[in-house]
C-alpha positions in Angstrom: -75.7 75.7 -46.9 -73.0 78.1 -46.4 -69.5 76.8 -47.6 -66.5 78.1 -46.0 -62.8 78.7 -47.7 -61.5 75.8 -45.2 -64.5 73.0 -46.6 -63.1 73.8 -50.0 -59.5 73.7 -48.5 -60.8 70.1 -46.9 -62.6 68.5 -49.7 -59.8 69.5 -51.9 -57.5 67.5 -50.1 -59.6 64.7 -49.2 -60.0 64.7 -53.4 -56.3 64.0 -53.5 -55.5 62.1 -50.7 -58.2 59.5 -52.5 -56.4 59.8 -55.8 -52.8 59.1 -54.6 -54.4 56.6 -52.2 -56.0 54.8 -55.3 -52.7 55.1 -57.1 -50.5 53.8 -54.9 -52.8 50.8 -54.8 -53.0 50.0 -58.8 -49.1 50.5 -58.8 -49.2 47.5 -55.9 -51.0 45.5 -57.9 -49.4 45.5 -61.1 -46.0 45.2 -59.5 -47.7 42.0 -57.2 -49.3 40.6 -59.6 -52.3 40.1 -56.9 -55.3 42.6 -56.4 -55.9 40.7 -53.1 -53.7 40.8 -50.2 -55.9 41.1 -47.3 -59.3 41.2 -45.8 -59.6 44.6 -46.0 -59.7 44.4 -49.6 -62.7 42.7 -50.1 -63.7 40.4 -47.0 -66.1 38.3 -48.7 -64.1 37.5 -51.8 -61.1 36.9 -49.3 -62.9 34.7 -47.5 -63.6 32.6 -50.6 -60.1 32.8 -52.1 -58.0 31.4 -48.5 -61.0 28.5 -48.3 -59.9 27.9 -52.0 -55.9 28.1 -51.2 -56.9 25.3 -48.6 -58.3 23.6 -51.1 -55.8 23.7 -53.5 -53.0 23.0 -50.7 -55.1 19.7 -50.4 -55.4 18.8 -54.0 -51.5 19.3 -54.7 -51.1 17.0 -51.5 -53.6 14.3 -52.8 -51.5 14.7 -55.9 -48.8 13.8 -54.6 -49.9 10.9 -52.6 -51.7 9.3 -56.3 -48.1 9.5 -57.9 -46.5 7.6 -55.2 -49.2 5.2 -54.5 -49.4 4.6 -58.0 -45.2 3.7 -58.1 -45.6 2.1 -55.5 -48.4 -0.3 -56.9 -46.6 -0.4 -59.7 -43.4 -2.4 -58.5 -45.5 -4.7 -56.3 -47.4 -5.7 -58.6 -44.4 -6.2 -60.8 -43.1 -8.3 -58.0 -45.8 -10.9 -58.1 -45.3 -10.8 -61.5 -41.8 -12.5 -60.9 -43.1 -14.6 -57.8 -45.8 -15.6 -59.7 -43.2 -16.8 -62.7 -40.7 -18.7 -60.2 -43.8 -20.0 -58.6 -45.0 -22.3 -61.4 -41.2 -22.9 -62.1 -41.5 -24.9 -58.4 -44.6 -26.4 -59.3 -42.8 -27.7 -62.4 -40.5 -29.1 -60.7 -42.7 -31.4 -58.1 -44.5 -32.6 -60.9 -40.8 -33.7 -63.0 -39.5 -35.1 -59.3 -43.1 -37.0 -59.2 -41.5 -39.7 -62.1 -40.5 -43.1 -60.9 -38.0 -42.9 -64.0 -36.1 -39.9 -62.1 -32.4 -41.2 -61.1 -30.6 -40.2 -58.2 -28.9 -37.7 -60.2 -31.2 -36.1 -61.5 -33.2 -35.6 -58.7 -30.2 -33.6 -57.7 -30.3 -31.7 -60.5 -34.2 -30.7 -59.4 -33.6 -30.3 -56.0 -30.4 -27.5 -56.6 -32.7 -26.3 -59.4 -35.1 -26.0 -56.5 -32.7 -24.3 -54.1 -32.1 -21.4 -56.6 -36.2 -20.9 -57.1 -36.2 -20.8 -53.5 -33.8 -18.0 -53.1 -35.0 -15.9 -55.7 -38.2 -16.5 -54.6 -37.2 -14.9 -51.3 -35.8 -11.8 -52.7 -38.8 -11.2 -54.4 -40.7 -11.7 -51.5 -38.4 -9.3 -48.7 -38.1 -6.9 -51.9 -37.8 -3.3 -50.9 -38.6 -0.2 -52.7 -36.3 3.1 -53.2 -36.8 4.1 -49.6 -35.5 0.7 -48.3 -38.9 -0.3 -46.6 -40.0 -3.6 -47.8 -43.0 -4.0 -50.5 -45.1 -6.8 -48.4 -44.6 -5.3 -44.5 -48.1 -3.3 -44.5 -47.7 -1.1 -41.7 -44.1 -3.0 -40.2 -42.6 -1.2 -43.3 -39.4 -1.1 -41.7 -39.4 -5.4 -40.5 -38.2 -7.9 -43.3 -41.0 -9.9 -43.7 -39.3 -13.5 -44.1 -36.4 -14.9 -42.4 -33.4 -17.4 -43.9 -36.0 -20.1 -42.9 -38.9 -18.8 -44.5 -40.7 -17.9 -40.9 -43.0 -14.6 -41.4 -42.0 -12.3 -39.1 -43.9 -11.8 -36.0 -44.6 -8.3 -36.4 -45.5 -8.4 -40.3 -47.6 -10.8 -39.5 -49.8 -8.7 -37.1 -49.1 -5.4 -39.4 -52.1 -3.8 -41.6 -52.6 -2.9 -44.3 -51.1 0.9 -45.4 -53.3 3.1 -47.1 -53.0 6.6 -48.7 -55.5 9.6 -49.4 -56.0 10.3 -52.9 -59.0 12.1 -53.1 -61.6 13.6 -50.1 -63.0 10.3 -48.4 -61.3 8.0 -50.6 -58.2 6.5 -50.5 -55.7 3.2 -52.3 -53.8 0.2 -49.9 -50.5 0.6 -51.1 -49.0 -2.3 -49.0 -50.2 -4.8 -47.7 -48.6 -7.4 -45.0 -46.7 -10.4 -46.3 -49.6 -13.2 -44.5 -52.2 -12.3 -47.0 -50.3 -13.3 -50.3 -47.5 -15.8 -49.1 -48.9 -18.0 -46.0 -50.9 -20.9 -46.2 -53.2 -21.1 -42.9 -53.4 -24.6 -43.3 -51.1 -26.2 -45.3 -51.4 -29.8 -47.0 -47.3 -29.9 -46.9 -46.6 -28.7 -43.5 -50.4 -29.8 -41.7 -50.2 -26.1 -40.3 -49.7 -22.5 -40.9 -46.3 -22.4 -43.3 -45.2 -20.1 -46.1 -44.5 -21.0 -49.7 -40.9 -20.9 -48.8 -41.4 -23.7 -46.1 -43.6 -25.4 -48.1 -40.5 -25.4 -51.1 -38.1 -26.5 -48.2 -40.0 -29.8 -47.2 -40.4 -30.1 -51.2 -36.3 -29.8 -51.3 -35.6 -32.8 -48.7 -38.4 -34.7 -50.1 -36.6 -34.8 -53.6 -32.8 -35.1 -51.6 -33.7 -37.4 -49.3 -36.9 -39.3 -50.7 -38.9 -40.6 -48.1 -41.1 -43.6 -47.9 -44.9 -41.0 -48.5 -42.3 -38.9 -51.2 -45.3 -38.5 -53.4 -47.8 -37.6 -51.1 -45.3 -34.6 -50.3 -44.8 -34.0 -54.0 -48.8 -33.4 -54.1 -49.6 -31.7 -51.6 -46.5 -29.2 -52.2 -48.5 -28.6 -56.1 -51.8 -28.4 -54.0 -49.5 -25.6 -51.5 -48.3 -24.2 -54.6 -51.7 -24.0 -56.9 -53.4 -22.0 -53.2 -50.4 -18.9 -52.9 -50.5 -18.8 -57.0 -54.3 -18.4 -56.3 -53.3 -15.8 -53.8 -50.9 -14.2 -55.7 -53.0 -13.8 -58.5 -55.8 -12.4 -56.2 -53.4 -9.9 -55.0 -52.2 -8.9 -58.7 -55.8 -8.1 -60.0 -56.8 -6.2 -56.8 -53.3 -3.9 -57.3 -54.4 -4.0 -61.1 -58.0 -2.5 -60.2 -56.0 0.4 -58.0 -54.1 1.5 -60.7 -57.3 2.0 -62.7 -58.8 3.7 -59.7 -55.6 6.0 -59.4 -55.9 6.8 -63.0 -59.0 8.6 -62.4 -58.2 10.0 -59.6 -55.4 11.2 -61.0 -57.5 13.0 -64.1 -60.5 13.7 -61.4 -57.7 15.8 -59.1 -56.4 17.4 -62.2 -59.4 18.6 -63.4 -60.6 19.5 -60.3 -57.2 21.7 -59.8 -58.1 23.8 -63.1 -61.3 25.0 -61.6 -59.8 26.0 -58.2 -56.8 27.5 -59.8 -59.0 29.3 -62.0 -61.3 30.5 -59.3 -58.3 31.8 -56.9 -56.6 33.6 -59.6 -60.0 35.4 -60.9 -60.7 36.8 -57.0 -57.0 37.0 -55.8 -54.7 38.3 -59.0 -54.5 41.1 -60.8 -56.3 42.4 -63.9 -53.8 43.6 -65.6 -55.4 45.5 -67.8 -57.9 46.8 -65.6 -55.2 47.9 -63.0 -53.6 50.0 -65.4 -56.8 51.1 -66.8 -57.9 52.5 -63.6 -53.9 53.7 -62.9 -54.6 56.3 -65.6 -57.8 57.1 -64.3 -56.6 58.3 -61.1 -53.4 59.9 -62.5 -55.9 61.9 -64.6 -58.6 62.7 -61.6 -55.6 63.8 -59.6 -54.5 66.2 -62.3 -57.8 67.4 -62.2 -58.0 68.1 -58.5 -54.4 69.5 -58.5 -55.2 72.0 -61.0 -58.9 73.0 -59.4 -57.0 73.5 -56.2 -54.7 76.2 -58.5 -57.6 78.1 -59.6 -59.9 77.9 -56.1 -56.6 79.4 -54.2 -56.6 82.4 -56.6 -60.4 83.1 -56.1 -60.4 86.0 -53.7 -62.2 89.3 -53.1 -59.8 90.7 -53.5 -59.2 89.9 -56.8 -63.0 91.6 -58.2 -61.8 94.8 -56.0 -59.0 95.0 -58.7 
């Protein structure tokens, strides 16, 4: 094959053009930090790397939604806690207003003894979190689930349940509606579907006013009482078993965040060492070719005429 001044001429650029090309690429790199930047690069290992940023997007996001589940579980469950402390308080007191030897003051006592339960018990019950949407509202958030009167409001009491993602497929109920810890669908006080709040109001004019069946109303107010504990109790180990579960989610998500970290930084950032490495390298090869060129451009007939 015969090879002309001008292929020499050609290949010698091409040489350099490839050289300063790979150069400019390494210095990218190293000053990025990332050795991947678009398809072009390396399609199949881009491919991989944006599937993984997906990923990881997800598992910061299910990350999130574990630590506020789990603070939100957290102060519910603290919650019944305190209901569930002012609720045997009540039942203490209709079984000390259930004594013949009780005098009219007394009962008094009991029944404005009663009347402070019942408010407390009400603020633990329309409790709101730092966001001002109330713990026991399921999806009515926003609605306060008990009025002055201790009626459950209309639109708690058709809410669901609210639940969040904390891992692919899986997810926690983080509130649920007022009706399935505090209502009584049948209640032995009331004869229908009442609250522990109305339940604690008919107990409060039974002990003020004591009416002819005052015991009967004093019983069936413990059996009332000994049903939302049973409820509330219920509620308290299911929110116990979610914290466990967001536990390992929690360490599941993590762990699984190492690998895909790991993975994206191996196919998208730079190898430091290997950048600069291969920097040299092409500083070098382009020295070479610059210094070939030299000598091929004073190769001439001419020159063995001499």
């Amino acid at each position: 094959m015969r090879v002309s001044t001008s292929m020499i001429y050609s290949q010698g650029l091409s040489n350099m053009q490839l050289q300063q090309s790979t150069m400019l690429q390494n210095q990218a790199q190293i000053a990025s930090g990332v050795k991947l930047s678009n398809p072009a690069d390396d399609p199949v290992a881009f491919a991989m790397a944006t599937n993984l940023a997906v990923q990881s997007s997800k598992d910061q996001q299910y990350s999130t939604n574990i630590d506020n589940a789990t603070g939100k579980v957290q102060v519910q469950e603290s919650t019944l806690g305190s209901v569930t402390s002012i609720l045997q308080s009540v039942r203490d007191v209709a079984i000390q207003a259930n004594n013949a030897a009780q005098s009219g003051t007394s009962l008094g006592a009991l029944a404005d003894q009663l009347d402070q339960m019942q408010k407390a018990l009400t603020a633990q019950m329309n409790a709101t979190d730092e966001r001002g949407e109330y713990l026991f509202s399921g999806t009515a958030a926003r609605q306060q689930p008990y009025d002055s009167a201790g009626v459950l409001n209309a639109n708690v009491a058709t809410a669901g349940s609210v639940n969040l993602a904390i891992a692919q497929g899986q997810s926690v109920t983080v509130n649920q509606p007022a009706g399935n810890i505090f209502q009584l669908s049948t209640s032995a006080t009331t004869g229908g579907n009442a609250s522990i709040l109305q339940v604690i109001s008919q107990l409060k004019t039974a002990i003020t006013t004591q009416p002819a069946n005052v015991q009967a109303i004093y019983q069936n107010a413990q059996k009332d009482i000994d049903v939302v504990m049973n409820q509330v109790t219920d509620a308290r180990g299911n929110m116990g078993n979610t914290l466990n579960t967001l536990d390992a989610a929690k360490n599941d998500n993590a762990a699984q965040n190492v690998v895909t970290q790991k993975t994206l930084s191996t196919l998208r950032d730079t190898d430091m060492a290997t950048a600069i490495t291969q920097l040299n390298q092409s500083y070098i090869n382009l020295q070479a070719t610059q210094q070939s060129m030299v000598k091929i451009q004073g190769l001439s007939l001419f020159n063995y005429l001499r």
